[in-house]
C-alpha positions in Angstrom: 16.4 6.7 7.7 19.2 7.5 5.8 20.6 7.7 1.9 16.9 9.0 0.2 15.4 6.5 2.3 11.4 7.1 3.4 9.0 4.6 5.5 7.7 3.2 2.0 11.4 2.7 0.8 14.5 1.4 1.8 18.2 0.2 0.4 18.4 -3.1 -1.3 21.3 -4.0 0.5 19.4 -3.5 3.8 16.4 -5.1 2.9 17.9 -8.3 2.2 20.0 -8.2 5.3 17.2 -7.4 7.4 14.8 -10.2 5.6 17.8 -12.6 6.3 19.1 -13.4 2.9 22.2 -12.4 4.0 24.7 -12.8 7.0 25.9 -9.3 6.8 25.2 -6.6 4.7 28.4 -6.4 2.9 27.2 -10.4 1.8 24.0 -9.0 0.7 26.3 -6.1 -1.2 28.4 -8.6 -2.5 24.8 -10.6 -4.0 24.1 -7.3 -5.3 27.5 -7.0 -7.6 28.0 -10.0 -8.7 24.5 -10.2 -10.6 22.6 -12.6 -8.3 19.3 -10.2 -7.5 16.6 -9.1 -9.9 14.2 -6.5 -8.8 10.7 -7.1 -11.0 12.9 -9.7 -13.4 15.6 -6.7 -14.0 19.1 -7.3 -12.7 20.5 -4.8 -10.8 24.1 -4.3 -9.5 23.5 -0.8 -7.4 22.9 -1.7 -3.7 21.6 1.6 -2.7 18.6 0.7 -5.4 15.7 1.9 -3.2 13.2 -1.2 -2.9 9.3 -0.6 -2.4 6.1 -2.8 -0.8 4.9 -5.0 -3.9 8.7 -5.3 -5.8 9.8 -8.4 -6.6 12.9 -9.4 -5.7 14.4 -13.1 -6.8 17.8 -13.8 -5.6 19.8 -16.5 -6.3 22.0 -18.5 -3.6 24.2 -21.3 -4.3 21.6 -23.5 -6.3 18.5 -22.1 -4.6 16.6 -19.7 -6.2 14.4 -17.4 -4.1 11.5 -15.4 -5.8 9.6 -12.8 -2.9 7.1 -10.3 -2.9 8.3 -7.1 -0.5 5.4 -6.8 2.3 7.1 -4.4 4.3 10.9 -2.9 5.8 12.4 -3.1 9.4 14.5 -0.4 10.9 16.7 -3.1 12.4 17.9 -6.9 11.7 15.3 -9.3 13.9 15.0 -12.8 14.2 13.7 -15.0 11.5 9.8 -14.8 12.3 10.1 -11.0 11.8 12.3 -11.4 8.8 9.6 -13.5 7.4 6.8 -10.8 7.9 9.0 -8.8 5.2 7.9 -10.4 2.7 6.0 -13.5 0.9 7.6 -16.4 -0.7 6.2 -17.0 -4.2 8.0 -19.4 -5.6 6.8 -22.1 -2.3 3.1 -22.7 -2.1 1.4 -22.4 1.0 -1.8 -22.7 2.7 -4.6 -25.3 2.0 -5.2 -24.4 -1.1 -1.8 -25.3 -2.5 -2.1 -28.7 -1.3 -1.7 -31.3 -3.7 -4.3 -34.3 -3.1 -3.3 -37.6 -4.1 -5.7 -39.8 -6.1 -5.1 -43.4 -5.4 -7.2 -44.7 -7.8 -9.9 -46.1 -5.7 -13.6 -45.1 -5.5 
């Protein structure tokens, strides 16, 4: 790994290309600069900001909002179902216990 990264660390710029938030990494770069990632609710504009399991990371595209929990890194770009092993999503509810159940009113 390159640029002060370690296994427990990696480029923010990377990370988000690798978890498939971005096309390319200059997109992810360009997410970076223009204000549109927060690591633990702080704005950063430095892509090489070295990310670690547990950070935070929201990131804003077009009018979605993504807010994720780092889980782990990649040493290359996979498809999706190993993107989405990078992290968890916080801001979607899942599992059975999210499930909403509907009370129709009858006993």
């Amino acid at each position: 790994m390159a640029d002060g990264e370690s296994p427990d660390r990696q480029r923010l710029d990377k990370w988000l290309w690798f978890a498939r938030f971005a096309r390319t990494r200059t997109l992810a770069q360009e997410l970076i600069t223009t204000g549109k990632v927060r690591i633990n609710r702080e704005r950063t504009k430095s892509s090489s900001h070295l990310v670690r399991a547990g950070d935070v990371i929201t990131v804003a595209i077009g009018r979605e909002v993504r807010v994720v929990r780092i889980t782990g890194f990649a040493e290359r770009r996979g498809g999706a179902p190993e993107a989405r092993r990078l992290y968890d999503d916080l801001a979607r509810p899942s599992g059975p216990e999210s499930e909403v159940e509907s009370d129709d009113g009858e006993a």
